[in-house]
ZAVOMI-657676 format. One record per residue (C-alpha): x, y, z; residue in three letters. Coordinates in nm, 4 decimals. Layout:
N
{east->X&north->Y&up->Z&code->ALA}
...
REM end
This chain:
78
{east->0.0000&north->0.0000&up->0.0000&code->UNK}
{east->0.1624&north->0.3463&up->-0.0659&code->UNK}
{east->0.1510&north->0.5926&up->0.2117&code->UNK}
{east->0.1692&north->0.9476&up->0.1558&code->UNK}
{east->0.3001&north->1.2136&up->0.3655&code->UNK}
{east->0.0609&north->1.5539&up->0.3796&code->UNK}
{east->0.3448&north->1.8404&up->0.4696&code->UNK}
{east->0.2260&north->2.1923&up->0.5052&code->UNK}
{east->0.4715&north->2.3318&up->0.2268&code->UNK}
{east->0.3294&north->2.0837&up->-0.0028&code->UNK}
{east->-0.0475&north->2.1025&up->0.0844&code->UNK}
{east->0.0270&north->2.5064&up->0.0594&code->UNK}
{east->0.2495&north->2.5559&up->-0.1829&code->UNK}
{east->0.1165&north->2.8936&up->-0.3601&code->UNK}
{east->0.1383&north->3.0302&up->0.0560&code->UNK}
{east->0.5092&north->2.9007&up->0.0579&code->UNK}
{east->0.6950&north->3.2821&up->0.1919&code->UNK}
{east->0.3895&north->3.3238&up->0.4134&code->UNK}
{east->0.4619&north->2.9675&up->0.6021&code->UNK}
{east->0.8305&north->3.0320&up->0.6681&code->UNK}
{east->0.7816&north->3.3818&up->0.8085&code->UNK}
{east->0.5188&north->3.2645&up->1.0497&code->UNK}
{east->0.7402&north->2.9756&up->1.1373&code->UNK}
{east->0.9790&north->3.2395&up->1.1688&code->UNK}
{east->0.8063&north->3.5268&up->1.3669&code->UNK}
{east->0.5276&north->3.3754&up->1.5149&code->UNK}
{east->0.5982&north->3.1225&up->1.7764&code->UNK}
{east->0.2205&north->2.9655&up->1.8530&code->UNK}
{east->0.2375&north->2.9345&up->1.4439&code->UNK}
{east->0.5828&north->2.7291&up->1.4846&code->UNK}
{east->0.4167&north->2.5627&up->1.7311&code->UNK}
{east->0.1237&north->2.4434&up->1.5747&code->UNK}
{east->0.2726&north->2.3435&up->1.2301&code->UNK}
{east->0.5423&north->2.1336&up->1.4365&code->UNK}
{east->0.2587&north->1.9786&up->1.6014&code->UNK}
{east->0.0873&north->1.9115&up->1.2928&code->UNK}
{east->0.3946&north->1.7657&up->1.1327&code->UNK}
{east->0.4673&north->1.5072&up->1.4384&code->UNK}
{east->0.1061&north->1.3854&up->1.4055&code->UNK}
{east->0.1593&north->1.3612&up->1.0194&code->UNK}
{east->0.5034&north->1.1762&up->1.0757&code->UNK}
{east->0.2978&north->0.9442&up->1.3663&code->UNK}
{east->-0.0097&north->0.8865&up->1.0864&code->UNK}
{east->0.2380&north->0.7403&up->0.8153&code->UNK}
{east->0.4431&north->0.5084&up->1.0150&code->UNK}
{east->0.0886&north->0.3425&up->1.1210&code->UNK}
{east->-0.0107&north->0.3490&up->0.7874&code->UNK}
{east->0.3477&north->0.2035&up->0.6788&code->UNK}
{east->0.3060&north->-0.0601&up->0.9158&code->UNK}
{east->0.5843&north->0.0506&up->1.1592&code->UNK}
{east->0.4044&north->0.1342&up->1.4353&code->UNK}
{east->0.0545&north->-0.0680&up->1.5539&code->UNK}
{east->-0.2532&north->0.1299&up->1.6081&code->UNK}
{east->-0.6001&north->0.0362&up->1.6264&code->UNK}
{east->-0.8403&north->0.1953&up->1.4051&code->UNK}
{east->-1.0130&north->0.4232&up->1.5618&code->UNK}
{east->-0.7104&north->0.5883&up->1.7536&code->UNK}
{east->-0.5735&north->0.6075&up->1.3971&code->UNK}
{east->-0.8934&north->0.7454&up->1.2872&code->UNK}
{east->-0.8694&north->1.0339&up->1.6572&code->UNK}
{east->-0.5085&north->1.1030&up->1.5186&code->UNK}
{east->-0.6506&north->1.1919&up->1.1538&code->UNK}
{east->-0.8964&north->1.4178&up->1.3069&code->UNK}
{east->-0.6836&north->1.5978&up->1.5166&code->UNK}
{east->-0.4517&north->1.6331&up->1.2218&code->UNK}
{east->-0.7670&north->1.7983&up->0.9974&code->UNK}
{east->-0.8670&north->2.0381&up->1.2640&code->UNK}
{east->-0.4995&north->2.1489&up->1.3142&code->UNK}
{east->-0.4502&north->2.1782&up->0.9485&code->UNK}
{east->-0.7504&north->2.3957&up->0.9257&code->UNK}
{east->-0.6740&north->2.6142&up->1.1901&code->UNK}
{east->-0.3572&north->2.6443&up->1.0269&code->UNK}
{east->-0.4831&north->2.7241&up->0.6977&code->UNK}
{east->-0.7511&north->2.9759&up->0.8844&code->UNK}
{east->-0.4376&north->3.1808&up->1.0091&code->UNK}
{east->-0.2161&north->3.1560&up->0.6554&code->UNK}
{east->-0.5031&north->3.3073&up->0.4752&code->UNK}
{east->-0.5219&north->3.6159&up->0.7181&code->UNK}
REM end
């Protein structure tokens, strides 16, 4: 099965300078995309097979990794 990774900068891409300065100068930002990056890293090595997970924590992890990406997205677009 091929497992795909879902980074910011590639989910983004057209808001590329606008992710690295708030990385850069806004520190709840840095904080939230690193979080959303560790849950996207922890998502692919269940779905790779590396790590065990039941289904529905999986499925939790997934929908803590939407809402973070959207609340991401909310504050890119501002």
């Amino acid at each position: 099965m091929h497992v795909d990774h879902h980074p910011l900068i590639q989910d983004f891409p057209e808001l590329r300078a606008e992710l690295q300065r708030l990385r850069q100068d806004d520190s709840h930002f840095a904080r939230q995309a690193e979080a959303y990056e560790a849950l996207d890293r922890r998502i692919y090595e269940v779905e790779d097979g590396r790590q065990a997970m039941d289904d529905l924590a999986l499925q939790v992890l997934k929908n803590e990794r939407v809402a973070l990406k959207d609340q991401i997205a909310e504050r890119l677009r501002k």
